[in-house]
C-alpha positions in Angstrom: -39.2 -22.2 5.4 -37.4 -25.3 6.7 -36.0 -25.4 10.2 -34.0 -28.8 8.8 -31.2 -29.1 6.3 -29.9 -32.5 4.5 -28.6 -31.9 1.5 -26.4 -34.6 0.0 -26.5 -33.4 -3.7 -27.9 -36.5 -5.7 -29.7 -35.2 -8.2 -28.4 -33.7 -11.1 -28.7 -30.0 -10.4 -28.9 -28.1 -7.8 -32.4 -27.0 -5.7 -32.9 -23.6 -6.5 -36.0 -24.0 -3.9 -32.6 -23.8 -1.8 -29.6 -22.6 -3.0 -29.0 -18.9 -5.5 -25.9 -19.5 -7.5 -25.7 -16.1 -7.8 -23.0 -13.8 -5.4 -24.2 -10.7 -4.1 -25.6 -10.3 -7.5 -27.8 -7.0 -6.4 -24.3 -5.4 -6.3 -23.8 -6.4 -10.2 -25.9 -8.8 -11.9 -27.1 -12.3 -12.0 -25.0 -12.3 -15.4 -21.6 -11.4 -14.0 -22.0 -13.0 -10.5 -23.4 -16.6 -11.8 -21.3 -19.8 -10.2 -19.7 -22.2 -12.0 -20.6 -25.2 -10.7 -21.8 -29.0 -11.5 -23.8 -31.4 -9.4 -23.4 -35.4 -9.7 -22.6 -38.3 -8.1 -23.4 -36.3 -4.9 -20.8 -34.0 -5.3 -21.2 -30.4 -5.3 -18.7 -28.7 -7.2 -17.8 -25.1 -7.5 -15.0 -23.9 -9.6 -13.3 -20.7 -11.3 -11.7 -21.5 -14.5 -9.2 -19.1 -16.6 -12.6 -17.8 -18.3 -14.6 -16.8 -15.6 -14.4 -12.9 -15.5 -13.9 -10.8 -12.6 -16.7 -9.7 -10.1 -17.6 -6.5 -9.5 -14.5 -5.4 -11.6 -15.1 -2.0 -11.5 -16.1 -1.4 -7.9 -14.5 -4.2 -5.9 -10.7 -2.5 -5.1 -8.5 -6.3 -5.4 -9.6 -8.1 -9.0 -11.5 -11.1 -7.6 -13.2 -13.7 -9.2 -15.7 -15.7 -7.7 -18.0 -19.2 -7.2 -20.3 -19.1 -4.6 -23.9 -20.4 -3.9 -26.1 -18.8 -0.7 -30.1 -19.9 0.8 -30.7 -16.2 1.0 -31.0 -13.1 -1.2 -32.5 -9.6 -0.7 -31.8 -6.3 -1.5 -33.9 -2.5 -2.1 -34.0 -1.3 -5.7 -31.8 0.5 -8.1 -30.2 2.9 -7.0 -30.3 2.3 -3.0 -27.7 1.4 -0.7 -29.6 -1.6 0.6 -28.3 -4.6 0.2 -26.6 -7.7 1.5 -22.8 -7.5 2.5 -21.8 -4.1 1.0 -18.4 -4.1 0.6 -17.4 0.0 0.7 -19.4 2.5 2.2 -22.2 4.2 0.1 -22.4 1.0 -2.2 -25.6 1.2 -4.5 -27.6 -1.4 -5.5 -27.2 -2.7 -9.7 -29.7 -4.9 -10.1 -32.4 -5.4 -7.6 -32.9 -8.9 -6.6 -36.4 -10.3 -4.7 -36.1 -12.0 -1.7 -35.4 -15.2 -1.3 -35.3 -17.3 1.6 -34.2 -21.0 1.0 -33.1 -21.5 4.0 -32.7 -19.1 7.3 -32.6 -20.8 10.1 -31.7 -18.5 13.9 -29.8 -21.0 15.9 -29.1 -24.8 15.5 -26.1 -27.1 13.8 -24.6 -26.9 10.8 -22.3 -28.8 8.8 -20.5 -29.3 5.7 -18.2 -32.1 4.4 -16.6 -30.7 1.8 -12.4 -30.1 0.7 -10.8 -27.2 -1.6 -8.4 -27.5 -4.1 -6.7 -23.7 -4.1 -3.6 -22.4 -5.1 -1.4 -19.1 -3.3 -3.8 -16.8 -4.7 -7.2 -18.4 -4.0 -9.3 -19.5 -1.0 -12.1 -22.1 -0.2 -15.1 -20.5 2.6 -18.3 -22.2 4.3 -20.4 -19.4 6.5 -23.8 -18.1 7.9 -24.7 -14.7 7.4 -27.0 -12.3 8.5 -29.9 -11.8 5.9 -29.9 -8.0 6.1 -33.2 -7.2 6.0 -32.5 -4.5 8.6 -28.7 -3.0 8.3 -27.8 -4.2 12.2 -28.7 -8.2 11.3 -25.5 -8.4 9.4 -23.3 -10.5 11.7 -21.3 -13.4 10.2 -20.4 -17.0 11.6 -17.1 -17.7 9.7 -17.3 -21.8 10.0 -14.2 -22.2 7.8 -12.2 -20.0 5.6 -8.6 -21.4 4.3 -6.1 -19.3 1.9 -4.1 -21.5 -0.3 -1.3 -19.1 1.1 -1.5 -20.9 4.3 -3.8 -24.3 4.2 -3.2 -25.1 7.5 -4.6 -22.0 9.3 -8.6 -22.7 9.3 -9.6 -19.4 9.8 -12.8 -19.4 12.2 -15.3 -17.2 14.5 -17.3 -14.0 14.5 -17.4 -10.9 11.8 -19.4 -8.2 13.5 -20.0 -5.4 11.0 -22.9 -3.8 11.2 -24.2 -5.0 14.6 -23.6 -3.3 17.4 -23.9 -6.6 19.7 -21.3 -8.2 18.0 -17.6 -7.5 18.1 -15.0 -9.1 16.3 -14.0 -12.7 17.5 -12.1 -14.4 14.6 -8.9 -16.5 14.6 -7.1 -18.9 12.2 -6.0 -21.9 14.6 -3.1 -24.3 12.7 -4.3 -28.1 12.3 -2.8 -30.7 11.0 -5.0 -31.4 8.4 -5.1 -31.9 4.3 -7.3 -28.8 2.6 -7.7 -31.5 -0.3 -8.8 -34.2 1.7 -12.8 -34.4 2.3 -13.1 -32.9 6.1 -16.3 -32.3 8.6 -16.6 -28.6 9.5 -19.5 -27.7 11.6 -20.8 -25.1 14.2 -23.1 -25.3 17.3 -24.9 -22.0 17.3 -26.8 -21.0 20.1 -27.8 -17.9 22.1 -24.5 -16.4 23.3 -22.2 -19.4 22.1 -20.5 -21.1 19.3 -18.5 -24.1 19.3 -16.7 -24.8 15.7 -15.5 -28.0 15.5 -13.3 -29.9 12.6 -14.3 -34.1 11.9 -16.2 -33.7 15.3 -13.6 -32.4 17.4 -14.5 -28.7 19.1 -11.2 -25.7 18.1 -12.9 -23.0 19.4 -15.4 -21.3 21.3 -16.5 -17.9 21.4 -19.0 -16.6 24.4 -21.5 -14.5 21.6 -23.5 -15.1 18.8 -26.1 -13.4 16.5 -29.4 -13.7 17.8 -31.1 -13.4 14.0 -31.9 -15.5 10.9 -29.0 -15.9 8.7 -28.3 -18.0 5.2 -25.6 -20.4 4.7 -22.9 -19.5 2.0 -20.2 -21.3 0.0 -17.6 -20.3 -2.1 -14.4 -20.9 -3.9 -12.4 -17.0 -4.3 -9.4 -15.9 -6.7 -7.5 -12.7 -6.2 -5.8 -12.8 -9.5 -3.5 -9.7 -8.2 -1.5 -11.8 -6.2 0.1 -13.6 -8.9 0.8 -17.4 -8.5 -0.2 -20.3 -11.5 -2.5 -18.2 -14.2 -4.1 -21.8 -15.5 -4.8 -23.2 -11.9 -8.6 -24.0 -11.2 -9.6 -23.4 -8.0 -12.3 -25.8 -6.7 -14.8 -26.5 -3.6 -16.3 -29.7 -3.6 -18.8 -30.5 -1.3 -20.9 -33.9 -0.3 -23.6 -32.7 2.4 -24.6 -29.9 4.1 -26.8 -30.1 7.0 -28.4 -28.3 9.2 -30.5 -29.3 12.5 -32.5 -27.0 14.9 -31.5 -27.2 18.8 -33.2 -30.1 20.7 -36.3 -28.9 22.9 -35.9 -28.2 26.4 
């Protein structure tokens, strides 16, 4: 697996040696959980139009459709309650997926340039998450999350879960910045610290970190419940992702 990530989407599809366009698909199926997305001109984009059906529409409480890619997948078989990210308690597992590891790196810097186009009801996200192969490696670095609701408040930090090391660190600092403009949002992860920053310039640090691999996630969300412009397409596009291991000391 690579420690190094450069991925500036010029080809005309995406690397699925990388990246499953599939959302927690082990908790429903590769069929109802596929993204919609294209790749050209080196641009990523993910994007939920008025046909794209709900996910998990009979077990996820709040209607919510969904475009998301992640470089890691894993879950136990039918019928278990193992599985990435389970949303309610006792959750079983639809449609067993193998791993995969595209890309799991434990500790380094990570970036994506990337802007959202999202209306009240839907929300743009870039994240690391814990790949679950034991319940307690479940953390989450929340590099960006924006509501259309509120596109100014870059919501940022630490979603502990299921590890008990972890306890929730999360906050949604205002900046003064366009969601629909093309911004830099990164992370510096390393043992016991992470510094998010926003076109190279640190917003927060928090004093803990996940000490465990994790895969990189992005996603465009739309919680069709909360009302707001029915023929609205919500949209991520992204230019690069990258991610570097920490320098040798």
């Amino acid at each position: 697996m690579a420690v190094r990530m450069e991925e500036r989407f010029d080809g005309d599809d995406l690397d699925t040696s990388v990246w499953c366009p599939f959302y927690l698909s082990h908790w429903s199926s590769r069929a109802e959980s596929a993204a919609t997305y294209t790749v050209s001109d080196g641009e990523l984009r993910l994007s939920i139009p008025p046909t794209q059906g709900l996910w998990c529409a009979d077990r996820h409480d709040e209607p919510l459709r969904v475009s998301a890619l992640q470089t890691g997948a894993f879950s136990g078989p039918v019928g278990s309650t193992v599985g990435q990210q389970p949303f309610v308690p006792g959750l079983t597992v639809r449609e067993e997926q193998p791993p995969f590891w595209g890309y799991t790196p434990t500790y380094g810097r990570f970036e994506a340039r990337m802007r959202g186009v999202v209306t009240e009801r839907s929300m743009v996200a870039f994240w690391l998450s814990g790949i679950e192969d034991r319940p307690e490696r479940s953390g989450e670095i929340c590099v960006m999350e924006v509501f259309g609701s509120a596109p100014h408040d870059v919501g940022m930090g630490v979603h502990a879960f299921r590890d008990p090391l972890l306890s929730e660190d999360f906050a949604t600092p205002w900046l003064d910045l366009e969601l629909s403009d093309f911004h830099l949002y990164g992370v510096d992860w390393r043992p016991g610290r992470l510094t998010f920053s926003v076109d190279g310039q640190v917003v927060r640090v928090v004093h803990q970190a996940p000490d465990y691999p994790m895969q990189l996630m992005l996603g465009v969300f739309d919680f069709p419940a909360r009302g707001g412009s029915e023929g609205a397409v919500p949209e991520l596009v992204v230019t690069h992702v990258s991610g570097e291991p920490l320098p040798a000391v």
